[in-house]
Backbone of each chain as ProteinMPNN parsed JSONL, in Angstrom:
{"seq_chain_A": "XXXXXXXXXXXXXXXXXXXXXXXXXXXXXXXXXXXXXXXXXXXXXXXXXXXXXXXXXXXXXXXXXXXXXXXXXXXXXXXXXXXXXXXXXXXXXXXXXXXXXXXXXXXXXXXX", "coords_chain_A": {"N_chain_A": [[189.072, 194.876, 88.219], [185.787, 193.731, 87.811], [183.323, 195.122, 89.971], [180.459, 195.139, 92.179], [178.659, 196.974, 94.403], [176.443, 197.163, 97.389], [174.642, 199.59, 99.201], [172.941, 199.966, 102.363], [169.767, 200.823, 104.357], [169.596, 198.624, 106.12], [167.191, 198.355, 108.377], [163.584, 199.345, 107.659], [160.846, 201.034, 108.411], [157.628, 200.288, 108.292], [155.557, 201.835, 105.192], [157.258, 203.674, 105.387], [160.116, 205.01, 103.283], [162.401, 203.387, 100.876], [165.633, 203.387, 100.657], [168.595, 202.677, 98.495], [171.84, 202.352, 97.455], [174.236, 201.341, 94.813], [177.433, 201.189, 93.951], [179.645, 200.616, 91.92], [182.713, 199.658, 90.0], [185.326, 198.793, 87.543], [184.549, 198.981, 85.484], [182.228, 201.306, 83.446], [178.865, 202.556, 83.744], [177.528, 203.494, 81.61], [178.06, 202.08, 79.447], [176.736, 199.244, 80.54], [173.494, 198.098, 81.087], [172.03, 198.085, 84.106], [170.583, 196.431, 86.472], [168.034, 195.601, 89.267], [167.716, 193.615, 91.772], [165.229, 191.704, 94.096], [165.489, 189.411, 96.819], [162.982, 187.656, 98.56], [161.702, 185.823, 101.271], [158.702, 185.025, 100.712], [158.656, 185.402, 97.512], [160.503, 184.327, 96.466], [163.31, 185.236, 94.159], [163.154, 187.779, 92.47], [162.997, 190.067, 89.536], [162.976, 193.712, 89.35], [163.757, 195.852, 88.245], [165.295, 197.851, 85.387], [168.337, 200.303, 84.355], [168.882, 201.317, 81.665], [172.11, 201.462, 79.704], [171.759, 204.45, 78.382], [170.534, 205.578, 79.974], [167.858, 205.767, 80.622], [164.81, 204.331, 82.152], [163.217, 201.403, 82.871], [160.648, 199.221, 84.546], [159.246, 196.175, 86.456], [156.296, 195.656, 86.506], [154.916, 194.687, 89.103], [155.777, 196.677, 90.797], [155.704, 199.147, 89.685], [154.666, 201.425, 90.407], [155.639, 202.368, 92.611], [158.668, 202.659, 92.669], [161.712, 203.645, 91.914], [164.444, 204.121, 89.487], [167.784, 205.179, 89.502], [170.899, 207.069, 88.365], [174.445, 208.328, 88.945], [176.084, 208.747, 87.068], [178.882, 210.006, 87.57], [179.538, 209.231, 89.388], [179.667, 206.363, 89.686], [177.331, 204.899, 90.64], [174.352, 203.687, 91.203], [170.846, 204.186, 91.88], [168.004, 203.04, 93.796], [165.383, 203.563, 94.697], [162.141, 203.107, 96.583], [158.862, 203.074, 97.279], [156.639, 203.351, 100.162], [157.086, 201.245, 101.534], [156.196, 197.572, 102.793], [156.021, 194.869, 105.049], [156.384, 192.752, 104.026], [158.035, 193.86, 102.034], [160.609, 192.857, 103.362], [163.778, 191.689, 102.857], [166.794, 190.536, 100.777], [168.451, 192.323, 98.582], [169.569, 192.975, 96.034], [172.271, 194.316, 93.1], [172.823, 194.41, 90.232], [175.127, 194.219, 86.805], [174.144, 194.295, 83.782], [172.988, 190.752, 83.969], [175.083, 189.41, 84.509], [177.424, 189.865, 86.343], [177.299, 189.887, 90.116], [176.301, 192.285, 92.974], [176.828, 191.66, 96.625], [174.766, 192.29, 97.925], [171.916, 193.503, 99.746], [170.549, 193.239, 103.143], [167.496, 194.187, 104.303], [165.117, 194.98, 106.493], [161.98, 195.15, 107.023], [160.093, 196.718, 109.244], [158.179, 197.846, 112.002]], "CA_chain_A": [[188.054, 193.864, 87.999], [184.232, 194.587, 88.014], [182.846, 195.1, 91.221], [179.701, 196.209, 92.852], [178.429, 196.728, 96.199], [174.96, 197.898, 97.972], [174.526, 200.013, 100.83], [171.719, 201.034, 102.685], [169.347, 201.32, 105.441], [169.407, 197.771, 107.209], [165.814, 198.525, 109.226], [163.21, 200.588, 107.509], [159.596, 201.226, 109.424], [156.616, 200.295, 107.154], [155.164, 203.1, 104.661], [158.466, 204.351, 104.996], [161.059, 204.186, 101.513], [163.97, 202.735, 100.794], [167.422, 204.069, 99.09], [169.934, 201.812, 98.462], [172.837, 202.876, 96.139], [174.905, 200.837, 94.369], [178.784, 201.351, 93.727], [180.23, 199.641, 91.124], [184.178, 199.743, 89.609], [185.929, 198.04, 86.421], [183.364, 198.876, 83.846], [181.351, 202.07, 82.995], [177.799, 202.764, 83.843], [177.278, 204.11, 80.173], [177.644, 200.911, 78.762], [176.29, 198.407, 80.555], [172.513, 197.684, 81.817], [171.899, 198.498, 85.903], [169.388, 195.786, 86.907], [167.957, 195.696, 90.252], [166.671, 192.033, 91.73], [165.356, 191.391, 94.876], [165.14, 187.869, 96.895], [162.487, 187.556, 99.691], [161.172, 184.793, 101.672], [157.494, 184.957, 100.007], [158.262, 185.267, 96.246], [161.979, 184.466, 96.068], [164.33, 185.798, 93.276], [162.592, 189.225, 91.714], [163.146, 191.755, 89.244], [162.801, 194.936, 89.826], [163.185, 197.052, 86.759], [166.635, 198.573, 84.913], [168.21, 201.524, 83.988], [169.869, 201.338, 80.23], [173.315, 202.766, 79.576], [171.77, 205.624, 77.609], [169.911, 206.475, 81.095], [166.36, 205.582, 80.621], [164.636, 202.75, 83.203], [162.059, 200.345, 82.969], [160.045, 198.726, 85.926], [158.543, 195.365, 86.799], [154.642, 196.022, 86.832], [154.659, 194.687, 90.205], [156.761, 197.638, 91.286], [155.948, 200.344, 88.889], [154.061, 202.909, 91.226], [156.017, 202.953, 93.825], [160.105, 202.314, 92.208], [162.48, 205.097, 90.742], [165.902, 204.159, 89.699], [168.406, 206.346, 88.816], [172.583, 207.19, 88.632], [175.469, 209.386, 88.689], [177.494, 208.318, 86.313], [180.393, 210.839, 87.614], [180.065, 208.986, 91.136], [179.831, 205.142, 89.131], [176.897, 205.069, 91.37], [172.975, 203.23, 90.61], [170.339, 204.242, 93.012], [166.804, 202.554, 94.123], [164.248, 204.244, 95.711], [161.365, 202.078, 96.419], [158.275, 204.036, 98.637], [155.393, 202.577, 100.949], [157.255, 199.848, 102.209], [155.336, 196.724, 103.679], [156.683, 193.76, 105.927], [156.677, 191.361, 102.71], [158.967, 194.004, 101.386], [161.814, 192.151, 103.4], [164.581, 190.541, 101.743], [167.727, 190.744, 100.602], [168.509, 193.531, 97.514], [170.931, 193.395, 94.631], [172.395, 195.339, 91.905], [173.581, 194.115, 89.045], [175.477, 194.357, 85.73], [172.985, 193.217, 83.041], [172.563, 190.055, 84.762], [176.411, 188.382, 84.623], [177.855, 190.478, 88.219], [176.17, 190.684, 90.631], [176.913, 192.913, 94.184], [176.711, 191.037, 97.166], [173.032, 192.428, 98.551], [172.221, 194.43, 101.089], [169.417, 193.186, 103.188], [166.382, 195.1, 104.246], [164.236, 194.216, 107.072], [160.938, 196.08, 106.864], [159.6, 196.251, 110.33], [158.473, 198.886, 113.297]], "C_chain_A": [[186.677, 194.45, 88.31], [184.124, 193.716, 89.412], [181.495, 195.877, 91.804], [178.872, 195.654, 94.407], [177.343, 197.461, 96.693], [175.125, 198.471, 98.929], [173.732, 200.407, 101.136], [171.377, 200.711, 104.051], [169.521, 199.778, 107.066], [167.369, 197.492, 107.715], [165.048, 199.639, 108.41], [161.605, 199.845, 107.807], [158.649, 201.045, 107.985], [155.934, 201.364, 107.156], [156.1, 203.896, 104.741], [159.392, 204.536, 103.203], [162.305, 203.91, 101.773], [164.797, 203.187, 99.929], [168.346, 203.193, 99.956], [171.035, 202.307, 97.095], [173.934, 201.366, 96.141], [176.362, 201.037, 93.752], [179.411, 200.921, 92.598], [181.863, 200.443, 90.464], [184.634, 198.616, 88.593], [184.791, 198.457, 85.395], [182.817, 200.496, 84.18], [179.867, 201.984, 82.796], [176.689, 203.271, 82.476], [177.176, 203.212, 78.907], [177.136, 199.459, 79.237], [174.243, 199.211, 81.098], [173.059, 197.607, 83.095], [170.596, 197.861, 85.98], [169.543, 195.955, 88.267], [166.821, 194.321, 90.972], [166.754, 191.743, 93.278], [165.02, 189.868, 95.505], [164.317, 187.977, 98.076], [161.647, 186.449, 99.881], [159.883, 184.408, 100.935], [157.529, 184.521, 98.73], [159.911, 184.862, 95.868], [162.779, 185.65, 95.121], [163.146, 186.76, 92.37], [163.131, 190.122, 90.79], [162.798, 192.662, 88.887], [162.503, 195.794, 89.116], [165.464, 197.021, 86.951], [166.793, 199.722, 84.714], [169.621, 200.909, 82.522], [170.668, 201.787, 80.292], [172.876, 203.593, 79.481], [170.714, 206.274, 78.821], [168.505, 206.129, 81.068], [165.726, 204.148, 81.531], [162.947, 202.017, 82.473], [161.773, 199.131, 84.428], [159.269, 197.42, 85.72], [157.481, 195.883, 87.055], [154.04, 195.794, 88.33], [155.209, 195.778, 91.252], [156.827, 198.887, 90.808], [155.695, 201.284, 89.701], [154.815, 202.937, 92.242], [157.848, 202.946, 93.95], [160.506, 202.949, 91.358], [163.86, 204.27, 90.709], [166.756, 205.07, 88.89], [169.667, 206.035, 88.999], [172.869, 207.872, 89.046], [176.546, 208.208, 88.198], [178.886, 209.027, 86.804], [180.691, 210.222, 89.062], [179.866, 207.04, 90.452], [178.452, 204.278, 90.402], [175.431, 204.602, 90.814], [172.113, 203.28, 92.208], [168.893, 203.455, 92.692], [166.204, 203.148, 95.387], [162.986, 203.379, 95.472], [160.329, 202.721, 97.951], [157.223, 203.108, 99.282], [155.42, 201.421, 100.79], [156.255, 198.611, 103.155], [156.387, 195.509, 104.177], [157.267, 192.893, 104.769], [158.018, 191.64, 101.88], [160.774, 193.656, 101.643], [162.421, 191.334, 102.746], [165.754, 190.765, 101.809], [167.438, 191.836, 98.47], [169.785, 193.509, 96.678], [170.796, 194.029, 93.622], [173.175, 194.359, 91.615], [173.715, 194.699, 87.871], [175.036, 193.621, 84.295], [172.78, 191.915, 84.029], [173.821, 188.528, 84.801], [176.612, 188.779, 86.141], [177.256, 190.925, 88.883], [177.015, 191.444, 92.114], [176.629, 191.052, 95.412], [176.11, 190.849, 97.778], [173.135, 193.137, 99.35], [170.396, 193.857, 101.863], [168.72, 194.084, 104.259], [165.465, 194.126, 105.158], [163.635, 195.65, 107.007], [160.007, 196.013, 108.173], [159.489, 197.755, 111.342], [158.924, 198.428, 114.198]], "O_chain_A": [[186.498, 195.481, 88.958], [184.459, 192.607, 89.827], [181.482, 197.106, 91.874], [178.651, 194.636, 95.062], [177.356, 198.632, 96.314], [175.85, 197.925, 99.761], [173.315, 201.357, 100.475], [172.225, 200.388, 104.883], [169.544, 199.873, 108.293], [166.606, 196.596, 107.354], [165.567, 200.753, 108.339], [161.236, 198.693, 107.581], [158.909, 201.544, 106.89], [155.578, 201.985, 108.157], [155.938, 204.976, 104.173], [158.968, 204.038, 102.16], [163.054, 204.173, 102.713], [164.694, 203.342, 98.712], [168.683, 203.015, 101.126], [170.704, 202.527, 95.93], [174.269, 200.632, 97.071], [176.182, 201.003, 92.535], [180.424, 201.484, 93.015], [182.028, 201.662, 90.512], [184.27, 197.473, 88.87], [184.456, 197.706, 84.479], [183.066, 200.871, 85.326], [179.479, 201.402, 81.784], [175.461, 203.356, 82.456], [176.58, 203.375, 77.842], [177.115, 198.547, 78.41], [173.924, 200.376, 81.337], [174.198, 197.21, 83.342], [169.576, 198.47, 85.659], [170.616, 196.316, 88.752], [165.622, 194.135, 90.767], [167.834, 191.562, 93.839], [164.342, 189.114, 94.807], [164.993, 188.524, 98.947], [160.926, 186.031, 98.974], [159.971, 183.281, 100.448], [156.828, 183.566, 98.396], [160.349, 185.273, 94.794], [162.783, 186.837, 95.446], [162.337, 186.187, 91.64], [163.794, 191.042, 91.268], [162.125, 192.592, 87.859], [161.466, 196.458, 89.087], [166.331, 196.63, 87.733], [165.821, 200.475, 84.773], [170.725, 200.366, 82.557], [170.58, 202.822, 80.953], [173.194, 204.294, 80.442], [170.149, 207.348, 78.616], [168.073, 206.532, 82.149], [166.284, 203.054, 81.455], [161.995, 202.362, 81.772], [162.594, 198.455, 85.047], [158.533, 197.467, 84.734], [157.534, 196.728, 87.948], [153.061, 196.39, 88.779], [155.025, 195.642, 92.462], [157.652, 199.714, 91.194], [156.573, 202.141, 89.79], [154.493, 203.87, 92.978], [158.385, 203.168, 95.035], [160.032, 203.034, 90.225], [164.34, 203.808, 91.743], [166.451, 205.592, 87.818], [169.945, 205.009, 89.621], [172.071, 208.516, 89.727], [177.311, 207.35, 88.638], [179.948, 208.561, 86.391], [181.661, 210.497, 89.768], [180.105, 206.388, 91.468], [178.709, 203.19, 90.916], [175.188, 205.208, 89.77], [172.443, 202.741, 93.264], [168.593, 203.234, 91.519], [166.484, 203.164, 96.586], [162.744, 202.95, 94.344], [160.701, 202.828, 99.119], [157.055, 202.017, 98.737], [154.613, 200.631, 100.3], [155.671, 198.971, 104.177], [157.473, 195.342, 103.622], [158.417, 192.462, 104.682], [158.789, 190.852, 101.333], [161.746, 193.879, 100.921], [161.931, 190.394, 102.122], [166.118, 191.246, 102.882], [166.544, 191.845, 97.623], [170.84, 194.108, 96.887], [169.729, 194.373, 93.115], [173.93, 193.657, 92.289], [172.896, 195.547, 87.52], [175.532, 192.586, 83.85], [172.281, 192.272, 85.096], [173.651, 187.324, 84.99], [176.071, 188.148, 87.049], [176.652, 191.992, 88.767], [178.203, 191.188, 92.313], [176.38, 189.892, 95.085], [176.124, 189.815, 98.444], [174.209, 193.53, 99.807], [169.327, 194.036, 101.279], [169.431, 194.689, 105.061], [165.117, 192.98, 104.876], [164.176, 196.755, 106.96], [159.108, 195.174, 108.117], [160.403, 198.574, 111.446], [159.169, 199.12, 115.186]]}, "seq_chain_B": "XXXXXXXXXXXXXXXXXXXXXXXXXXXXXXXXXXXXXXXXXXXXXXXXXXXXXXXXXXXXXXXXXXXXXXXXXXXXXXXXXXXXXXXXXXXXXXXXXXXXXXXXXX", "coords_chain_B": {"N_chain_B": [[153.332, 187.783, 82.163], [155.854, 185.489, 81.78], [156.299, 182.176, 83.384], [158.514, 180.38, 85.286], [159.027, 176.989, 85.512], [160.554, 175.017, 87.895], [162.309, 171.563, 88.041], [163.965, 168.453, 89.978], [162.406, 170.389, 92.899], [164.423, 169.628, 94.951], [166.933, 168.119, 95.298], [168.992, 165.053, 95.743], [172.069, 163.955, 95.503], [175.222, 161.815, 94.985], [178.596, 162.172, 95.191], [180.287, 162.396, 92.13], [178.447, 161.401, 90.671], [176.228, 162.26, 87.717], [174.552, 164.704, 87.489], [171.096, 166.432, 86.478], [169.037, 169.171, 86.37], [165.928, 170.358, 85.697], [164.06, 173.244, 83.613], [161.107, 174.706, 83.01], [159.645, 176.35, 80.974], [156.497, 178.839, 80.717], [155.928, 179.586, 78.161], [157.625, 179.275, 74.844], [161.083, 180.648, 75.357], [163.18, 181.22, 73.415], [165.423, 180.252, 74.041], [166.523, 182.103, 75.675], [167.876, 182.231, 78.413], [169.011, 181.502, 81.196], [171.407, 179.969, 83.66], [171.696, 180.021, 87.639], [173.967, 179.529, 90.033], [173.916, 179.711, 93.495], [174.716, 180.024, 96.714], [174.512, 179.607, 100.319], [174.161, 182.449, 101.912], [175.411, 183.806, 99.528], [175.674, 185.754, 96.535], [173.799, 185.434, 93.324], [175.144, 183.66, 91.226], [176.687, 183.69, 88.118], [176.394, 180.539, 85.939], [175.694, 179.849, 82.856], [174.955, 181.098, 80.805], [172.154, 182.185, 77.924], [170.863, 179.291, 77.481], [173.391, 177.579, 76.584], [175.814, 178.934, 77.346], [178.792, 178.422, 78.595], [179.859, 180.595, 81.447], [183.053, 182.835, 81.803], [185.322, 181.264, 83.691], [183.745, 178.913, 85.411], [183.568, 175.818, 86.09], [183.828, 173.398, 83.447], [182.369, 171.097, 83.69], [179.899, 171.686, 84.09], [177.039, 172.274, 82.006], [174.338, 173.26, 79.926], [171.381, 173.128, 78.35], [168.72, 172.823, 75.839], [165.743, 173.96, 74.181], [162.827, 175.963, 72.76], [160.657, 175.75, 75.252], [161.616, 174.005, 77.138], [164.484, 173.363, 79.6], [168.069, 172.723, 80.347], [170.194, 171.771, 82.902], [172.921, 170.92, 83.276], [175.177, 168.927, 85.273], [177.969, 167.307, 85.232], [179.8, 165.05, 86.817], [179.364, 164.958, 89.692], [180.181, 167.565, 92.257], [181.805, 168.169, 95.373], [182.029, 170.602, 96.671], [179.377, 171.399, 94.783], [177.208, 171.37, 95.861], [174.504, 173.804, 96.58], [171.907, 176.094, 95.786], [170.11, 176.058, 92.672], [169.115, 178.302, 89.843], [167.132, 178.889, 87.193], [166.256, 181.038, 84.976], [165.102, 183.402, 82.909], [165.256, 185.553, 80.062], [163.446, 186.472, 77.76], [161.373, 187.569, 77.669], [160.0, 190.216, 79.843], [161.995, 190.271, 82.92], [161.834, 186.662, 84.25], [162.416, 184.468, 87.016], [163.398, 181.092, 87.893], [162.039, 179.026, 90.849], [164.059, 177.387, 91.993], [166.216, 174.567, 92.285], [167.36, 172.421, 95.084], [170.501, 171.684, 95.644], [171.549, 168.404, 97.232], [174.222, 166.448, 98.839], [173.728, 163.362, 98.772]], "CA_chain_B": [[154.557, 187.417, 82.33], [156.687, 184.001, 81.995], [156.005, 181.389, 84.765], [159.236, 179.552, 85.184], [158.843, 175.942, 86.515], [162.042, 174.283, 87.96], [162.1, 170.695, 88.983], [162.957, 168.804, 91.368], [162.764, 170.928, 94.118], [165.256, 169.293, 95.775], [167.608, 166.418, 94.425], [170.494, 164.022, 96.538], [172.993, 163.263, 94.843], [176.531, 161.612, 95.345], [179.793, 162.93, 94.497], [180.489, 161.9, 90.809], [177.022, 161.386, 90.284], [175.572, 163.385, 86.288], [172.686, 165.857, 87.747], [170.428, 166.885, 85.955], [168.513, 169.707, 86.677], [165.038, 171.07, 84.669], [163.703, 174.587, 83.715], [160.381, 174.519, 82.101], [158.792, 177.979, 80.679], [155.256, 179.053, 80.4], [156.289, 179.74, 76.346], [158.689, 180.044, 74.179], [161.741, 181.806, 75.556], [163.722, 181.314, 72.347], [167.082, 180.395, 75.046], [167.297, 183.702, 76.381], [168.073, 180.874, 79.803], [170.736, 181.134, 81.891], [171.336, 179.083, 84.856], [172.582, 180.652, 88.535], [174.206, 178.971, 91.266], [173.585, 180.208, 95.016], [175.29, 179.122, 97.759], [173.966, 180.029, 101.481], [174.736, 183.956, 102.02], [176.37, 184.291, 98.914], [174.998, 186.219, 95.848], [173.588, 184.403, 92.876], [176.687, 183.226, 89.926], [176.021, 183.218, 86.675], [176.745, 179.608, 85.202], [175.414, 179.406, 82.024], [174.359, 182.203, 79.89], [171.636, 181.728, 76.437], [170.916, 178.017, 77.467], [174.597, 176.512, 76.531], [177.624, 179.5, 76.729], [179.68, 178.668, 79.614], [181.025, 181.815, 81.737], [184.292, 182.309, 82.143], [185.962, 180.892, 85.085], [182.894, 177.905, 85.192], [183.617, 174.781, 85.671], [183.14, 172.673, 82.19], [181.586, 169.644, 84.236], [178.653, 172.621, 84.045], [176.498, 172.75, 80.674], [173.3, 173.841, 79.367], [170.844, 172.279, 76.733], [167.582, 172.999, 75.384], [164.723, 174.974, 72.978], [161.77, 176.284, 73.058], [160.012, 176.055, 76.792], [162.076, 172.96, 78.129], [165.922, 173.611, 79.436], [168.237, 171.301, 81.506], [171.83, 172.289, 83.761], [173.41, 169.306, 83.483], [176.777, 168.391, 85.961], [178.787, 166.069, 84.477], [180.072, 164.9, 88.046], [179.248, 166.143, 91.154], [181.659, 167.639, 93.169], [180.817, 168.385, 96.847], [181.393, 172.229, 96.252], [178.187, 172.422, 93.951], [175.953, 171.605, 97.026], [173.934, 175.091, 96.331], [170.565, 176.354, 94.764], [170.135, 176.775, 91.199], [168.002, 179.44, 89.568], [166.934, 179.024, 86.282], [166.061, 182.5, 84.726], [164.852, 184.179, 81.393], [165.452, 187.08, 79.326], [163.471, 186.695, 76.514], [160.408, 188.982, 77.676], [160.034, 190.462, 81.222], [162.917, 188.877, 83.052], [162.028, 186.224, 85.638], [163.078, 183.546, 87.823], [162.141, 180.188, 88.912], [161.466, 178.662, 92.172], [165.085, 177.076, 92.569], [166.264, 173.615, 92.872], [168.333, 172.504, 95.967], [171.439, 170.158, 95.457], [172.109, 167.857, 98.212], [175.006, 165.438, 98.433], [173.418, 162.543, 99.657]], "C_chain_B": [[155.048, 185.715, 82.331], [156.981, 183.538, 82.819], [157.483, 180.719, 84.459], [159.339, 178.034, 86.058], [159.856, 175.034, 86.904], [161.877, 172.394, 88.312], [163.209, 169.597, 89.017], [163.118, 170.207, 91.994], [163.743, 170.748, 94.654], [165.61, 167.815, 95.074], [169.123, 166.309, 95.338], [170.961, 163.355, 95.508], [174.517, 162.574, 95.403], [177.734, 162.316, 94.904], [180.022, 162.036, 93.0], [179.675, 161.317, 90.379], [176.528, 162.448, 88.747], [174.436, 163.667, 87.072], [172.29, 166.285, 86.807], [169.351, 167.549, 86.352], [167.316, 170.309, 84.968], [164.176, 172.258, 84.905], [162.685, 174.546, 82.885], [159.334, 176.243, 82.125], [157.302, 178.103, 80.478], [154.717, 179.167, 79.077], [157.256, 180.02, 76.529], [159.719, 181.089, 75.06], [162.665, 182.037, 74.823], [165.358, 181.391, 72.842], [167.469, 181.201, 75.044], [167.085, 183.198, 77.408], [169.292, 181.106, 80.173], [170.055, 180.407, 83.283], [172.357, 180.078, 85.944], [172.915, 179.341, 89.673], [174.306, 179.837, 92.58], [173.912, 179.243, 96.336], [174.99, 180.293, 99.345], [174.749, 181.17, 101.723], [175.141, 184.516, 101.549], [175.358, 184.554, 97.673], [174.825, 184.979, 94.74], [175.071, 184.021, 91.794], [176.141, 182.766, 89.003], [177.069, 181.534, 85.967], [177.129, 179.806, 83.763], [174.651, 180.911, 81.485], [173.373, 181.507, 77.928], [171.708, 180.604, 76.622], [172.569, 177.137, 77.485], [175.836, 177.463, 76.818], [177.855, 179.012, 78.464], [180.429, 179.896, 79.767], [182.307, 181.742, 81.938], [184.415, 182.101, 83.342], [185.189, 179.669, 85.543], [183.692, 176.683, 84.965], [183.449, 173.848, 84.221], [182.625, 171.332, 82.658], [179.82, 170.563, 84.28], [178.365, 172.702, 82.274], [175.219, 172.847, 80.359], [172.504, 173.347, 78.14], [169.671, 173.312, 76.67], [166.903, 173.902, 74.775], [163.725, 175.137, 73.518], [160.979, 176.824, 74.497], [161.191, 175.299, 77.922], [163.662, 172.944, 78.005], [166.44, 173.028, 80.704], [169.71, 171.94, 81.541], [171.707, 170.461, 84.05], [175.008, 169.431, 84.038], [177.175, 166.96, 85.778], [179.156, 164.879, 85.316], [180.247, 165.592, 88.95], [180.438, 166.188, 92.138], [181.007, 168.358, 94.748], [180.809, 170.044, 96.853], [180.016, 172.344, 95.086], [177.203, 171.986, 94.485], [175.073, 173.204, 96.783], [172.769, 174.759, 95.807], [170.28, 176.534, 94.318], [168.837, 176.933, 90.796], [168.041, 178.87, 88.052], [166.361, 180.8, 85.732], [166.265, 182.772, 82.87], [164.439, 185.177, 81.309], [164.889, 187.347, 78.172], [162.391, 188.279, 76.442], [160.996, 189.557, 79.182], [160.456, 189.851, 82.241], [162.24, 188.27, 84.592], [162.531, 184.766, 85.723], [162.441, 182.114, 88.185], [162.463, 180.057, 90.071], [163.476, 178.378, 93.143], [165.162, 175.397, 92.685], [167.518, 173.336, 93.709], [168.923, 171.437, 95.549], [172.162, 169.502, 96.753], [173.072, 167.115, 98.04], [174.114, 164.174, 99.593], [174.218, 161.212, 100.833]], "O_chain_B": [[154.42, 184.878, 82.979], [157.92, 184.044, 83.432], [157.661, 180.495, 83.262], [159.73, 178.05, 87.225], [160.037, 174.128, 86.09], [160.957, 172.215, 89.11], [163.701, 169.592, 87.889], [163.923, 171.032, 91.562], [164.266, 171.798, 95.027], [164.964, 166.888, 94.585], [170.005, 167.147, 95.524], [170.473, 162.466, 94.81], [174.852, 163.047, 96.489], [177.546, 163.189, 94.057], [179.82, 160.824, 93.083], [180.012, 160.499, 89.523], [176.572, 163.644, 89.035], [173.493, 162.896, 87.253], [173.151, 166.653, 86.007], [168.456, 166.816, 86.772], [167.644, 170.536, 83.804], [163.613, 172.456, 85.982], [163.076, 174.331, 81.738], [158.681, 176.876, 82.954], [156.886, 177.108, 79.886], [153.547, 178.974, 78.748], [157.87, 180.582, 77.436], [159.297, 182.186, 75.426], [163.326, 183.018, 75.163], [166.247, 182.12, 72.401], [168.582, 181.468, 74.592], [165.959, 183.502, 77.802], [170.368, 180.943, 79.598], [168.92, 180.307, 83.749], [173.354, 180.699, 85.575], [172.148, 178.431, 89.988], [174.994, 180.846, 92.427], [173.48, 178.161, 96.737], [175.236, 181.499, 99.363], [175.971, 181.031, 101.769], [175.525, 185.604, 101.977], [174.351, 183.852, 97.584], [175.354, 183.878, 94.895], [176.101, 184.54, 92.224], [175.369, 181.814, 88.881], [178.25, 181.587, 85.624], [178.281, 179.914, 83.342], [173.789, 181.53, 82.108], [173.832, 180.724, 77.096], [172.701, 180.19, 76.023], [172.825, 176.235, 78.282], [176.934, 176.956, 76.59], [177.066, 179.306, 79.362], [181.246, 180.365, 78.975], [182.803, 180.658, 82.249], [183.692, 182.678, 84.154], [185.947, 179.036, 86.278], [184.354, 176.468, 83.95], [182.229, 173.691, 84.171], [182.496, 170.464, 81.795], [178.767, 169.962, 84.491], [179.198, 173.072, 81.447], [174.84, 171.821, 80.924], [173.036, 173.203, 77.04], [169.64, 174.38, 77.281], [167.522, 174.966, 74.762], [163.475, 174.649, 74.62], [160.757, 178.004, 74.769], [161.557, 175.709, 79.023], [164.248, 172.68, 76.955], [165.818, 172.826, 81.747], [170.292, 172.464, 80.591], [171.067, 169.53, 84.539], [175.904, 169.936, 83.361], [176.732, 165.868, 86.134], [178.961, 163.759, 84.844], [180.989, 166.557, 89.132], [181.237, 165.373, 92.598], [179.925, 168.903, 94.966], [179.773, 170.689, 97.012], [179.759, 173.449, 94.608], [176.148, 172.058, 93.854], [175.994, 173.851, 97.282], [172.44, 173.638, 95.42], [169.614, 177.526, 94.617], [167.823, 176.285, 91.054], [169.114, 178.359, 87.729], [166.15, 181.604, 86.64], [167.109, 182.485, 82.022], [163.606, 185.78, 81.986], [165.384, 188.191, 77.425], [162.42, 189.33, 75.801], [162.148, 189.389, 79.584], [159.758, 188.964, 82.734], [162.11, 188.895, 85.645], [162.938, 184.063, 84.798], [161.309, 181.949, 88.64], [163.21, 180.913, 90.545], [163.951, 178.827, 94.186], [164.169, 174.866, 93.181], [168.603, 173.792, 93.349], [168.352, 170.42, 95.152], [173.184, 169.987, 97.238], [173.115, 166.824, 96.845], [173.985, 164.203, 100.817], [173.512, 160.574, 101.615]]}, "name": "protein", "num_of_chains": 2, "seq": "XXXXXXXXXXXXXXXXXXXXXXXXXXXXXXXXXXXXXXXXXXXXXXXXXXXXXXXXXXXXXXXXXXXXXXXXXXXXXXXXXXXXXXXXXXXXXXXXXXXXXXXXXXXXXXXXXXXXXXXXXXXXXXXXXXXXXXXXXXXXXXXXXXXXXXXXXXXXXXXXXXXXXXXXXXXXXXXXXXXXXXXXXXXXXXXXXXXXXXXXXXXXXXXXXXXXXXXXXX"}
């Protein structure tokens, strides 16, 4: 069955970055869309930007300068890097499969 | 980008009560609309996909209307599991979200 799952830092220090990877199982990274949507107290439900099957991403304008996403398709694997973190950037963090499955978040407090 | 405006905010309802929930767009999103449900700690669930498809596994007391800007999640009868907070959300341009409305059982 499709499945995906976030993991990452928990705590990260402002002006720091963030990597979170994403896992996923039952489906192929090659054919779906890898969205990335975050939820935080301020602006709620966000997204982020994608990465297309055929590998190529696109970014939310609110997020462009400072948000890379990328794969490994041979590890079924969607990463987010996201740099010069601020407090606001707390939340919770999901990956999804175009925008039917989603993981189950991973959240992100942004704090020294 | 596409403002999405949900309303209410917040609606009490009873059990076997028809809800009706509304999603109103900034333009045109030509029902590229789906509806999510969110329940406290738990990720969002896709309802409703393109204004009306029911997902699989979805309740059918769950359905989906509308054109143009103005789109409505309608529950047929409320059941005390669909206490949660539904997202409205479009895909036609640059995807976003609205605000959320909360479902109480009153």
């Amino acid at each position: 069955q499709v499945q995906l799952k976030e993991t990452g830092p928990g705590l990260v220090q402002p002006t720091q970055t963030l990597s979170i990877t994403c896992t996923v199982s039952g489906f192929s990274l090659t054919s779906y869309y890898m969205q990335w949507v975050r939820q935080t107290p301020g602006k709620g439900l966000e997204w982020m930007g994608f990465i297309r099957s055929g590998g190529s991403t696109e970014y939310n304008s609110e997020f462009k300068s400072r948000l890379s996403i990328s794969r490994d398709t041979s590890k079924n694997q969607v990463f987010l890097k996201m740099n010069s973190l601020k407090t606001e950037d707390t939340g919770v963090y999901y990956c999804a499969r175009n925008f039917d499955y989603w993981g189950q978040g991973v959240m992100v407090t942004v704090s020294s | 980008d596409i403002q999405m405006t949900q309303s209410p905010s917040v609606l009490s309802a009873s059990v076997g009560d028809r809800v009706t929930l509304n999603c109103k767009g900034s333009q045109n999103i030509n029902k590229y609309l789906n509806w999510y449900q969110q329940k406290l700690g738990e990720a969002p669930k896709l309802l409703i996909y393109n204004t009306n498809n029911l997902q699989t596994g979805v309740p059918s007391r769950f359905s989906g209307s509308g054109f143009g800007t103005d789109y409505t999640l309608t529950i047929s009868s409320l059941q005390p599991e669909d206490v949660a907070t539904y997202f409205c959300f479009q895909h036609n341009s640059w995807p976003t979200f609205g605000a959320g409305t909360r479902l109480e059982l009153k």
